[in-house]
N, C-alpha and C positions, 0 to 999 in steps of 0.2 A: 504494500500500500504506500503510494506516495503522500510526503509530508504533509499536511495542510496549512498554507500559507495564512496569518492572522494580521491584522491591521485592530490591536486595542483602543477604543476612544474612550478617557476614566481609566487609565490605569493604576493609577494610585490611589483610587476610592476603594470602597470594600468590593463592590463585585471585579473589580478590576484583579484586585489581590486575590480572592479566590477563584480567579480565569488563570493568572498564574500560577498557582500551586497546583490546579490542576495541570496544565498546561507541562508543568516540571516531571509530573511523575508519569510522564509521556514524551519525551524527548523522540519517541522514533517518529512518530505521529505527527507533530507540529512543530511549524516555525514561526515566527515574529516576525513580521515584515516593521510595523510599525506601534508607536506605543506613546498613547497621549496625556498627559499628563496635568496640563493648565498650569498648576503654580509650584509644586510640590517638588523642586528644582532636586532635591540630595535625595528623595525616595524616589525619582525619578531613575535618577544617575546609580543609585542600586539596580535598579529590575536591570536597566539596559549592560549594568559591567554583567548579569548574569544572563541577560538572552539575548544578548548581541542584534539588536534589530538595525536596519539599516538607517530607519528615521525615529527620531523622537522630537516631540510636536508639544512647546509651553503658550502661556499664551500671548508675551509681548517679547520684545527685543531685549529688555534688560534680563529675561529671567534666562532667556534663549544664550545669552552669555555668558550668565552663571551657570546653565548648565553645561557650557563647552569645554568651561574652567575644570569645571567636576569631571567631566568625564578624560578629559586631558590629562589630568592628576592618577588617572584611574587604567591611563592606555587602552581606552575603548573608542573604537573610531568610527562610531553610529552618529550619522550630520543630523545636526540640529535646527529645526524649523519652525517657526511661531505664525499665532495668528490665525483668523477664522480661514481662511482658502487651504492653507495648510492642513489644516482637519478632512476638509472636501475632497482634499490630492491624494492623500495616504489612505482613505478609504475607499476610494472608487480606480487606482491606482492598478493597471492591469494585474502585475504580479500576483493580488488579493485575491482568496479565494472566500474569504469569510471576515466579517466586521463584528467584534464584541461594541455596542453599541452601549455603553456605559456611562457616556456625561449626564449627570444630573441637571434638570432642567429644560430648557425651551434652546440653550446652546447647542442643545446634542440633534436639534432638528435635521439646519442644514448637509452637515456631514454621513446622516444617517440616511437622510432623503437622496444625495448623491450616490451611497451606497446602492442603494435600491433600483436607483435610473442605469446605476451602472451593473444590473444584475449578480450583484453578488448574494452570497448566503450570509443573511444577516442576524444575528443572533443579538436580537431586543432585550435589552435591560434598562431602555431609555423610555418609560413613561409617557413624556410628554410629546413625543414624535407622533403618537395615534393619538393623544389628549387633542391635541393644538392641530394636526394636520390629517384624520383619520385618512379621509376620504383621497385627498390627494397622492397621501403616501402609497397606500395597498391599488392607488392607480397605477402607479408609477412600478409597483412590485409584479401587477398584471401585465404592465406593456415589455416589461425587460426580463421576466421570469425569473425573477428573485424568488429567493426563497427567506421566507420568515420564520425564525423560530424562535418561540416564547422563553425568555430565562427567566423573569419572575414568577415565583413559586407557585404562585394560584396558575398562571395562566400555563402554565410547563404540565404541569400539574391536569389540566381540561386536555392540553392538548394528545398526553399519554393515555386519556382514558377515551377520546373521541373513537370513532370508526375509521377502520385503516390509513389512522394518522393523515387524515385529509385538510386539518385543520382551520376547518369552515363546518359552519352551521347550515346544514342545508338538506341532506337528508340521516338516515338513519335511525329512524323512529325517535329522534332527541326532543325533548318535553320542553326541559330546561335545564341551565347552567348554575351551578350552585358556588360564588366565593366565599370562603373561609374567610373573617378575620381574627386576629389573637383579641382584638379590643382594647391594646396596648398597656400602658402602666397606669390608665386612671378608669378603668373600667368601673371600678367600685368604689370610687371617691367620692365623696361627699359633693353637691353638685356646687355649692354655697364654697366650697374651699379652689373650683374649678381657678376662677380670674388668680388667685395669687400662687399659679403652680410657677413653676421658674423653669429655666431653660435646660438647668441640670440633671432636675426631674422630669422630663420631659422629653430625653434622648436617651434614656436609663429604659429600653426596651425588655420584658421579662423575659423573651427568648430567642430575637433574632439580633445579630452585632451588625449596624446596619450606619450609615453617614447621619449628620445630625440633620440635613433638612430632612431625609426620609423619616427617621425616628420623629421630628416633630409631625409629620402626614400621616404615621401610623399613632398617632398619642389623639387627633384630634377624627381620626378614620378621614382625613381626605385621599391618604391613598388607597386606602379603599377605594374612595368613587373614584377615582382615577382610573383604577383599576378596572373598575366597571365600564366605562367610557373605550378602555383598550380592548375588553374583550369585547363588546359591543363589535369594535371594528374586524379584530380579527379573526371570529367565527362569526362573522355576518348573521349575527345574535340580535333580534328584537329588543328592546330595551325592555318588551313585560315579562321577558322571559328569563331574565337575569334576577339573582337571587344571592342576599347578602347573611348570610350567620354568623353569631360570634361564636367561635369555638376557640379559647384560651388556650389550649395545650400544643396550639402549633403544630398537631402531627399528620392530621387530615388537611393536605393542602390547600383540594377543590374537589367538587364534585359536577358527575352528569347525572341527569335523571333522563329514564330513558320510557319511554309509551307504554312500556311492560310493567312497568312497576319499579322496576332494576334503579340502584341508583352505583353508580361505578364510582371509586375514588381512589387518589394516588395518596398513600402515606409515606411517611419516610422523618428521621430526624430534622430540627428546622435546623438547619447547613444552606447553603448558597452552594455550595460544591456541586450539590445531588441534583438543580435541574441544568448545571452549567456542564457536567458530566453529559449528562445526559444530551443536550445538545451537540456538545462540542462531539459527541463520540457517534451519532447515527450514521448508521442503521446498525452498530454496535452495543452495547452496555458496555461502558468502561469506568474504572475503579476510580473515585472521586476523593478520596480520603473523608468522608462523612464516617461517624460513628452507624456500626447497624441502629437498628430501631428492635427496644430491648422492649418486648411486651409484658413479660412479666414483670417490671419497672413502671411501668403505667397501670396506676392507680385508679385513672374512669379518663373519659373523653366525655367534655360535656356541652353544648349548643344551648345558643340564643338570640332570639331575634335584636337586632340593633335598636335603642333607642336614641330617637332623633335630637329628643332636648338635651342628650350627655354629649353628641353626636351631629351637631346642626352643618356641619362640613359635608359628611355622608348624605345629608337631606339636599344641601346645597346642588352636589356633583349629579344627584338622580335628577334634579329638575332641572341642569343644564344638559343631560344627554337627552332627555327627552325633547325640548329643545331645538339641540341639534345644533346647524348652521356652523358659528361661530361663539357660540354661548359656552363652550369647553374650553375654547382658546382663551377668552376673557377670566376662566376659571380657575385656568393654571396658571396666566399671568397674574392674578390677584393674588393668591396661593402663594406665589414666590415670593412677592414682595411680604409680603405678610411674616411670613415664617422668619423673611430674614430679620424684619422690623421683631421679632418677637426675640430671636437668637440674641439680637444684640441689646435686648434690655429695652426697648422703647418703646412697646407694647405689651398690653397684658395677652395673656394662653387664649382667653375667651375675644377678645378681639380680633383673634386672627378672621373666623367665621364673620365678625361682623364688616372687617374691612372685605371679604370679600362678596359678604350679600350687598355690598354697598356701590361695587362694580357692577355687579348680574344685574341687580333695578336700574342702571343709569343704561344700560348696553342693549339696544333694539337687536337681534341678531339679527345677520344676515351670512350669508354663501360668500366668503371671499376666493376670489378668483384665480390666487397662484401664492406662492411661495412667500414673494414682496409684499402680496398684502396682507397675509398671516403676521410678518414680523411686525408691518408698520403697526398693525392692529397691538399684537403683543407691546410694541413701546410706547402706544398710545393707552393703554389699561396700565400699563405699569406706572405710567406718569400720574396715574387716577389716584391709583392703589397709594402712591406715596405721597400723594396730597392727605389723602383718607388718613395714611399714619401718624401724618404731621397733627391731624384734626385730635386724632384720640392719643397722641406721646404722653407718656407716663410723666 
């Protein structure tokens, strides 16, 4: 079997770092083409002295220097390149034969969206590329014959239990689509203690080690709906037939209900290895380093319906995909400014939901047209969002 050539965008976030450990304990299997990193200059300059990739991608000029210093110190002679075009070239880059699609964010759009035009095998961990651009993206995977496949857990998770891994919603006697979520660290917090949670509590996930804006999207279940909005897109899934539960134990990932009664589901320990294995390795099973899943260790598995007033983000993301149009874009740009406005102190936990119901009513949707208008829309909500912060700063 010949190598498979990788182009990382996020490689120094966590799923980045568990695409490389798996990645390591498969050396016959895989190469590095390229490995993106934004700012993260000296953990950058580790992965590349250990997988020698051709390019490594920061995000401006100054950091793009520090990292040439580092690797020059290091004798590793992987050229360094910055900046958004940069991202687009090393993932649509012929050599590539697959894109771990990792940047956090509405950033990870373009370079993922170039992937796809450029028909490669794309392996999604980027959220917001079906959040903010469903319909465009999965066009663009139809006209070039890309291939999509789900790393985040829920969605990895449908797609393993789907019918002959077709990864569309379309026949098979499928009912509906069931996501899992843990309901994060404040499931059963007092609802009156919500406003004064901090930012420290609030990235302290009970089972998944995950970056701090994801941890704040799983603390407030935005990314849940998030979630909800991507499998919308990627199993050409009705929005009434999508289904949210809180199961706490993180072991039941997702589930399908099927017209028989049957409801199918992928368990497994919560690890990031086990659906990035899994992709990275098809039409094989390949060894991930996750712990088995120890059942005599497990105590009960136990489900629940979400509650909206703990959870008004989750309420928020249902009403924007129903929606449609551009009302998801507006969502996840609000989203982000928010989260950051909260990380850094100058928002309360419970404002985040309110800066962003505060976009969704100012926002008439519509169908934007192409790529340029998705972004200008994103820095036109963003601009909203940080008014909004300024409105309610602590």
């Amino acid at each position: 079997m010949p190598q498979h050539t990788l182009t990382l965008l996020g490689s120094t976030g966590s799923i980045g770092l568990s695409t490389l450990d798996v990645i390591a304990r498969h050396p016959d299997k895989f190469r590095v083409f390229a490995l993106a990193g934004h700012t993260q200059t000296a953990k950058l300059a580790e992965q590349c002295a250990a997988f020698r990739p051709r390019y490594a991608v920061v995000a401006d000029a100054a950091r793009a220097d520090d990292l040439r210093a580092r690797l020059a110190a290091a004798g590793c002679d992987t050229e360094v390149l910055h900046g958004a075009q940069a991202l687009v070239d090393v993932a649509s880059a012929p050599e590539v034969d697959g894109v771990m699609a990792a940047i956090v964010g509405a950033a990870g759009l373009p370079p993922t969206l170039a992937a796809a035009r450029a028909g490669k095998t794309i392996y999604l961990a980027n959220k917001e590329t079906l959040v903010v651009s469903g319909s465009l993206f999965m066009q663009a995977a139809a006209q070039s014959g890309a291939r999509i496949l789900p790393v985040d857990s829920e969605h990895n998770a449908i797609y393993q239990v789907l019918p002959e891994h077709k990864g569309y919603l379309k026949d098979g006697g499928i009912e509906s689509i069931v996501l899992t979520a843990s309901g994060g660290p404040f499931l059963h917090t007092d609802l009156a203690a919500l406003p004064a949670i901090t930012p420290a509590q609030a990235v302290k996930h009970p089972n998944w080690s995950m970056g701090q804006k994801i941890s704040v999207d799983s603390a407030t279940m935005m990314n849940k709906g998030l979630e909800l909005i991507e499998a919308h897109w990627l199993f050409a899934c009705p929005p009434e037939r999508l289904e949210v539960v809180i199961h706490p134990q993180s072991v039941i990932h997702s589930m399908v209900r099927y017209a028989d009664g049957s409801v199918l589901a992928q368990m497994g320990t919560p690890d990031m290895r086990t659906p990035i294995a899994y992709c990275l390795g098809l039409p094989e099973r390949i060894e991930s380093g996750a712990a088995p899943l120890d059942f005599a260790a497990l105590s009960s598995l136990t489900f629940a319906r979400p509650d909206f007033q703990r959870f008004p983000c989750l309420k928020l993301a249902y009403e924007a995909m129903h929606s449609g149009g551009s009302a998801p874009c507006v969502l996840n740009a609000a989203n982000e400014v928010a989260v950051a406005a909260f990380l850094a102190g100058r928002i309360r936990f419970t404002d985040i939901a309110a800066v962003v119901a505060a976009c969704l009513e100012r926002h008439h949707s519509g169908q934007p047209d192409g790529i340029d208008a998705l972004l200008a829309l994103d820095a036109d909500i963003r601009a909203q969002a940080e008014a909004e912060v300024r409105r309610r700063a602590t």
